[in-house]
C-alpha positions as CSV (number, residue, x, y, z in Angstrom):
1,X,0.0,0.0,0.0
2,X,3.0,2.7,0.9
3,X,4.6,1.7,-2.4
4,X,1.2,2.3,-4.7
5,X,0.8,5.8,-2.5
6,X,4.0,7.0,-2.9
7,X,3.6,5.5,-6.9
8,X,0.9,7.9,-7.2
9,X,2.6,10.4,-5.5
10,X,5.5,10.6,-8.1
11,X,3.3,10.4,-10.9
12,X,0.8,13.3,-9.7
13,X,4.6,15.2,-9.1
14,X,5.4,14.6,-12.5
15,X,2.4,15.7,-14.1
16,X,2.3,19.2,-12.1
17,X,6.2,19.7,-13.2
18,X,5.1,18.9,-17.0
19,X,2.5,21.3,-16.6
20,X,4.2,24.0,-14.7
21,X,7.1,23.2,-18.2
22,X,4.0,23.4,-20.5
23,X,3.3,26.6,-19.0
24,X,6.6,28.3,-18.9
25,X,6.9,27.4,-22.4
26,X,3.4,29.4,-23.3
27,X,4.6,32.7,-21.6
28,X,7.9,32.0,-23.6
29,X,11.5,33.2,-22.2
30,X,11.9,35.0,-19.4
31,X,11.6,38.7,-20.1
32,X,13.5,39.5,-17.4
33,X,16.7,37.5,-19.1
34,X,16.0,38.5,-22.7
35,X,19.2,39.4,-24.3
36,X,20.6,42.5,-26.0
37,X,23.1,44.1,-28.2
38,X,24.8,47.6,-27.8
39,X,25.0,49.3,-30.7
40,X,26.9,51.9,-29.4
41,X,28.9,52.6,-26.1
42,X,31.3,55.2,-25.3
43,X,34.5,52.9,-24.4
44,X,38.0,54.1,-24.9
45,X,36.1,57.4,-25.3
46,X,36.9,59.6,-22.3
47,X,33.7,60.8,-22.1
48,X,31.0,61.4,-19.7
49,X,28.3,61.1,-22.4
50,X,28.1,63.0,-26.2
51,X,26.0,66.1,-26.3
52,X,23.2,67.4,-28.7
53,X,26.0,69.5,-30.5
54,X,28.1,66.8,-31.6
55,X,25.4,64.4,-32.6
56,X,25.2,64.6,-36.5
57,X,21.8,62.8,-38.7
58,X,21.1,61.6,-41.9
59,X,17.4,62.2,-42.5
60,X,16.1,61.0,-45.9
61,X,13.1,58.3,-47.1
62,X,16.5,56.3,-48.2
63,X,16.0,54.9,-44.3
64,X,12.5,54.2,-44.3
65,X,11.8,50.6,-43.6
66,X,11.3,48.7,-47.3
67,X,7.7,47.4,-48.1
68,X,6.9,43.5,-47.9
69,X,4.5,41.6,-49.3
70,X,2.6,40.1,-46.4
71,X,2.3,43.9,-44.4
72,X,-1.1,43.1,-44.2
73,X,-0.5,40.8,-41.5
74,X,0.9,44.4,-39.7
75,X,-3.0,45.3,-38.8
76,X,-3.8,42.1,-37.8
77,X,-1.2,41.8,-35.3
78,X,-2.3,45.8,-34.2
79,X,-5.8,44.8,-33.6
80,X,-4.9,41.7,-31.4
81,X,-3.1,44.0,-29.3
82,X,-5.6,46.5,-29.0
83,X,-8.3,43.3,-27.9
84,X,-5.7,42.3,-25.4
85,X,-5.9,45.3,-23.0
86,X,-3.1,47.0,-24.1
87,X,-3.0,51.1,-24.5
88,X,-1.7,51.7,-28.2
89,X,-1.3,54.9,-30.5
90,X,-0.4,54.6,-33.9
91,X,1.7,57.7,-34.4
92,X,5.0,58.2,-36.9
93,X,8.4,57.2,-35.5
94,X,12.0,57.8,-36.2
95,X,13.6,54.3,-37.9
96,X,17.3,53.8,-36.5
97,X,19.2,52.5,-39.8
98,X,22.6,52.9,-38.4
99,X,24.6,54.3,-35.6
100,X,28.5,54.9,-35.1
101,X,31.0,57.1,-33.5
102,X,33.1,59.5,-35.4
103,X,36.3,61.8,-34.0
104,X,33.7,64.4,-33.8
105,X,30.6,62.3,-32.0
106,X,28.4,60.0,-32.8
107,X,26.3,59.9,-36.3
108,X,23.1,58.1,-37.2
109,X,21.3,57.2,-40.3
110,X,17.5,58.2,-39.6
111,X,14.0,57.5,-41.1
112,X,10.4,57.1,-40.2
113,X,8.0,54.7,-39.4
114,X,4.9,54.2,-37.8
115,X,4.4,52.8,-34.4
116,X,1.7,50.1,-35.8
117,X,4.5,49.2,-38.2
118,X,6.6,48.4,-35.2
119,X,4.0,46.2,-33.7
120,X,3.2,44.6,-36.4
121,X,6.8,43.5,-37.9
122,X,8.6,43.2,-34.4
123,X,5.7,40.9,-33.6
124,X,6.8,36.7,-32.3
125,X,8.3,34.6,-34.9
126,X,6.9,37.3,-37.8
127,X,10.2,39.4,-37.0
128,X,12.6,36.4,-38.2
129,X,10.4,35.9,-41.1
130,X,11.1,39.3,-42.3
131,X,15.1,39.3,-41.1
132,X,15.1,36.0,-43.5
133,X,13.5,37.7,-46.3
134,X,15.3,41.3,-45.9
135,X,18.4,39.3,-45.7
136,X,17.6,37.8,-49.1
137,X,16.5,40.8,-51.1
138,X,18.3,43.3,-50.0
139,X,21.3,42.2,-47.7
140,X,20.0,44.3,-44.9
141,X,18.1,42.0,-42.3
142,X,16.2,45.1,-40.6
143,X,15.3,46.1,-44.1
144,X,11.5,44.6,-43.3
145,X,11.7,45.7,-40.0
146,X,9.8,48.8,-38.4
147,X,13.3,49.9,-35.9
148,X,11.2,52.6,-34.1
149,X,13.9,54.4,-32.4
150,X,12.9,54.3,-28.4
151,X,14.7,56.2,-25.5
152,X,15.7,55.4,-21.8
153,X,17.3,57.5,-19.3
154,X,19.2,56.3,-16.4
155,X,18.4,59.1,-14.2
156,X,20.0,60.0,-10.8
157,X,18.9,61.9,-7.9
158,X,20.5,64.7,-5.9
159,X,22.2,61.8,-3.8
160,X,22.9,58.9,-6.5
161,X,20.2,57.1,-6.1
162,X,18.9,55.5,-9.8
163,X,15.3,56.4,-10.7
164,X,13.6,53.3,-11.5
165,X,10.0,53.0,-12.7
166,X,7.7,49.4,-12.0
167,X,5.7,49.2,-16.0
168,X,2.1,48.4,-15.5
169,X,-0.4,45.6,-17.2
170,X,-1.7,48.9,-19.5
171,X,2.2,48.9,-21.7
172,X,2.6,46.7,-24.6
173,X,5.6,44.6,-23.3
174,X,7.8,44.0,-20.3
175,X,4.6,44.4,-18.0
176,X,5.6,44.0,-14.1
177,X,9.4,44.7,-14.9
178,X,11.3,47.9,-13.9
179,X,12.8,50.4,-16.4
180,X,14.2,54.1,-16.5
181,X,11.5,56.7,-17.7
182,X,11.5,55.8,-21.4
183,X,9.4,56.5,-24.4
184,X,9.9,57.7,-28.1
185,X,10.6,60.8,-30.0
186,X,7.8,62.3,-31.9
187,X,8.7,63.1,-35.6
188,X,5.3,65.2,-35.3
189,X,6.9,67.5,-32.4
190,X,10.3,68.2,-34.6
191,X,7.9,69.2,-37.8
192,X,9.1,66.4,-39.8
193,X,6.2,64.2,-39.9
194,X,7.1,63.6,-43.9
195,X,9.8,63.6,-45.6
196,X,10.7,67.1,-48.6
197,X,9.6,69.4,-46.4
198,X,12.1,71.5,-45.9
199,X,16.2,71.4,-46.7
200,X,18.1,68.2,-45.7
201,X,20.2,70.3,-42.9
202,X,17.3,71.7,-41.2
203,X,15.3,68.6,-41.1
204,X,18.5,67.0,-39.7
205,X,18.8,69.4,-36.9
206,X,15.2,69.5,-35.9
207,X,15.4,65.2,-35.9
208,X,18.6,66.3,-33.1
209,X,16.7,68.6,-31.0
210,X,14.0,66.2,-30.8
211,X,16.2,63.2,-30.0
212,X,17.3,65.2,-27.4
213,X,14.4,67.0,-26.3
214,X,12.1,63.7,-26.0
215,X,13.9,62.0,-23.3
216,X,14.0,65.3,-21.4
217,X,9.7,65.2,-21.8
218,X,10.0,61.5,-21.1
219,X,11.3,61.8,-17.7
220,X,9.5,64.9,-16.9
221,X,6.0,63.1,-18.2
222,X,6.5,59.5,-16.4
223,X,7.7,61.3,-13.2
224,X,6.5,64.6,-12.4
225,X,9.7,65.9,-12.1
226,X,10.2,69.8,-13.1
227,X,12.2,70.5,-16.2
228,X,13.9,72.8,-14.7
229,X,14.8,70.8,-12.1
230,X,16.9,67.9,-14.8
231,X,20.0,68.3,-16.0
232,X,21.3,68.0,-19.7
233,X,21.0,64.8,-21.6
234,X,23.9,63.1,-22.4
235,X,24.1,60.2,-24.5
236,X,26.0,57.1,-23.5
237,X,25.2,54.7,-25.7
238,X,22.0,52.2,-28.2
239,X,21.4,49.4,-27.9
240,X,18.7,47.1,-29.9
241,X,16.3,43.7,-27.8
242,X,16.3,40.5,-29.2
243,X,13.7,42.2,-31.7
244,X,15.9,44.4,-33.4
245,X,14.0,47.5,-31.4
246,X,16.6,50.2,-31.1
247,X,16.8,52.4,-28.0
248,X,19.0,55.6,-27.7
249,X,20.4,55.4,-23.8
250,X,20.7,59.0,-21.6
251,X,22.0,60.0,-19.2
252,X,20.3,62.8,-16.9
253,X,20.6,64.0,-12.9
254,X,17.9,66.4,-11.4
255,X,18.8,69.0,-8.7
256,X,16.0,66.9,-6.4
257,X,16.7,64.2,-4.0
258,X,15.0,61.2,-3.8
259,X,12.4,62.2,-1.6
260,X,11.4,64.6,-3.3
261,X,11.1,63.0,-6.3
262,X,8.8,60.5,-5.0
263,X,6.9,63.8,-3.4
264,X,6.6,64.5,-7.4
265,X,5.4,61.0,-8.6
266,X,3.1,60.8,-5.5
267,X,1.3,64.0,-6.8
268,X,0.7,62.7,-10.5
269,X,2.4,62.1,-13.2
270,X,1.2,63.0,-17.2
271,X,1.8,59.2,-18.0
272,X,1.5,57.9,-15.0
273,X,-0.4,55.4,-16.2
274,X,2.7,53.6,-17.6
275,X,3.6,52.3,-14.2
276,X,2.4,51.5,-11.2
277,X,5.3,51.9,-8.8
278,X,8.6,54.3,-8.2
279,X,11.8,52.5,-6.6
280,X,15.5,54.1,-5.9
281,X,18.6,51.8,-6.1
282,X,22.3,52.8,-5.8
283,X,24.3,54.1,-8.4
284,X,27.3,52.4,-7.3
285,X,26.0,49.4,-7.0
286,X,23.4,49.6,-9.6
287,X,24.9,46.8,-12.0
288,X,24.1,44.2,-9.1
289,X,20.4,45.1,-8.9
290,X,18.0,42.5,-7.9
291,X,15.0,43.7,-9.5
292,X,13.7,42.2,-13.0
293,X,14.8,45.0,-15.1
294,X,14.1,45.4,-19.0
295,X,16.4,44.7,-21.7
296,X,16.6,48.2,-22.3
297,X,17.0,49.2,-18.6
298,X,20.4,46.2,-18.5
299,X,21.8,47.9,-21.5
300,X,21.6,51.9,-20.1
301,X,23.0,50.2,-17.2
302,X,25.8,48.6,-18.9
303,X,26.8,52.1,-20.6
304,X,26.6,54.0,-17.4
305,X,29.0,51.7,-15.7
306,X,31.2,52.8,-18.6
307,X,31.0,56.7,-18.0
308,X,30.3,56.7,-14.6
309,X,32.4,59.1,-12.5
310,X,34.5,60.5,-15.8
C-alpha cells in the first residue's frame, strides 16, 4: 500500500512539473533574461556622455523601412493587441538604420516609421520571417523591419540614487518589470512628420533637438519631475532587444533628491499610467540590482558603468 501511494505520488509530481514546463513554455522566455546588443557605447572614449551639438543625422526616405508583401498581416497583429488590454497609439516614429561614433561624435542614419508598423513586424516569430527575407533581397536583415527608435534615461537623484519605474499591465511589453522613464521621440513635435519638407540640414537638426528634447519630456512626463529641475542629456550609448527595437540610452541627474522626487510621482504624473510603482537603487551598486529589469533598462546600465564618474 506505501509503495502504490508513494507511486501515485510521483506520478501526480510529474504531471504538475510537466505542466508547470508546459506553462513556462506558453509565456515564452523569461523577459526579465531576454538578451541585447549595444549598438553603441562610449568605451575608450573619455567621455562622460556625447551632447546634442556633436550628434550629426542623416534624414532622408533612403532609411525608411522597405515594403513586404505580407504587411497586411501588420493590422492584424495591431488589432490583437488593442483586444488584449493594451493602450496603443499609432503615431509616426524615427527608424534607427545605423549608428556609429566619429572623431567628432556620434552619427546616425535616420527614417520614419509608424508605431503600428513596429508592432506589427517586431511581432513573435513574424520578425525572423522578415530578417530572412530582408536578408535575401536586400542584404540588410532590418530592411522589413519597423526599428522605431525608443529612449531610456538612467536618471539620478541629488544623492545617486537610480530612478527606476515598475511598467504596469496597460504597456505593450515587459509588464511588471522595472525600467528608467522611457518613451519615443515624436517626428510630429520636430515638424518632420514627412519627408521634402524643408532642406536636408534643417530637417536634420530638428530630428537632433528632438532626439534630445524627447527624453527630457519623457522623464518629466513618467515622473513629475520639473524641467527645470533635470539636467542635460547626455548620450552614453543604443542598444537594440532580441527584436531588433533600437533604444537611444541618456544619461540625466535632477537638482532633487530622492524624496522629493517620490513627493513628485506621489502627486501625479502625465503618463502615469505607464507604471504602477517608483523605486531608488544605488548608483554604485546599480549593476548588481536585484529587481527584473528590461532589456533596455540592463543595456543603459551597462553604458553607465562605462561613463560613470568621468
Amino acid at each position: 500500500m506505501r509503495l502504490l501511494a508513494l507511486g501515485l505520488a510521483s506520478a501526480a509530481l510529474a504531471l504538475l512539473l510537466a505542466a508547470r514546463r508546459r506553462k513556462a513554455a506558453l509565456r515564452g522566455p523569461d523577459p526579465a533574461r531576454e538578451p541585447y546588443s549595444l549598438l553603441l557605447t562610449l568605451e575608450g572614449a573619455r567621455l562622460r556622455g556625447v551632447r546634442e551639438g556633436d550628434v550629426s543625422v542623416s534624414f532622408a526616405s533612403a532609411h525608411d523601412r522597405r515594403p513586404h508583401a505580407k504587411d497586411g498581416a501588420i493590422d492584424e497583429v495591431w488589432r490583437e493587441k488593442l483586444a488584449s488590454g493594451a493602450r496603443l497609439f499609432d503615431q509616426t516614429k524615427f527608424r534607427l538604420r545605423r549608428i556609429a561614433r566619429t572623431a567628432a561624435g556620434v552619427e546616425m542614419e535616420v527614417g520614419l516609421t509608424r508605431y503600428k508598423e513596429y508592432i506589427g513586424t517586431h511581432a513573435g516569430g513574424r520578425v525572423l520571417a522578415l530578417q530572412a527575407a530582408a536578408e535575401a533581397a536586400h542584404g540588410e536583415r532590418r530592411a522589413h523591419l519597423s526599428c522605431a527608435l525608443g529612449c531610456e534615461a538612467v536618471l539620478l537623484t541629488r544623492e545617486r540614487q537610480v530612478v527606476l519605474l515598475r511598467r504596469s499591465g496597460a504597456t505593450a511589453s515587459h509588464q511588471r518589470l522595472y525600467n528608467g522613464p522611457s518613451g519615443h521621440a515624436e517626428p510630429a513635435h520636430a515638424g518632420v512628420e514627412t519627408h521634402g519638407g524643408m532642406c536636408a540640414d534643417s530637417a536634420a537638426a530638428r530630428v537632433v533637438r528632438e532626439l534630445f528634447e524627447a527624453i527630457v519630456q519623457e522623464v518629466h512626463e513618467e515622473t513629475n519631475i520639473p524641467k527645470e529641475s533635470l539636467s542635460e542629456p547626455l548620450l552614453i550609448g543604443a542598444m537594440e532587444d532580441s527584436r531588433l527595437k533600437p533604444d537611444l540610452l541618456f544619461l540625466l541627474s535632477t537638482s532633487l533628491d530622492a524624496a522629493a522626487v517620490r513627493a513628485c510621482y506621489s502627486r501625479g504624473a502625465t503618463e502615469g499610467w505607464e507604471s504602477d510603482k517608483l523605486v531608488f537603487w544605488p548608483a554604485d551598486t546599480i549593476d548588481s540590482c536585484s529587481l527584473p529589469l528590461t532589456p533596455v533598462t540592463r543595456a543603459a546600465i551597462d553604458c553607465f558603468k562605462i561613463v560613470d564618474k568621468r
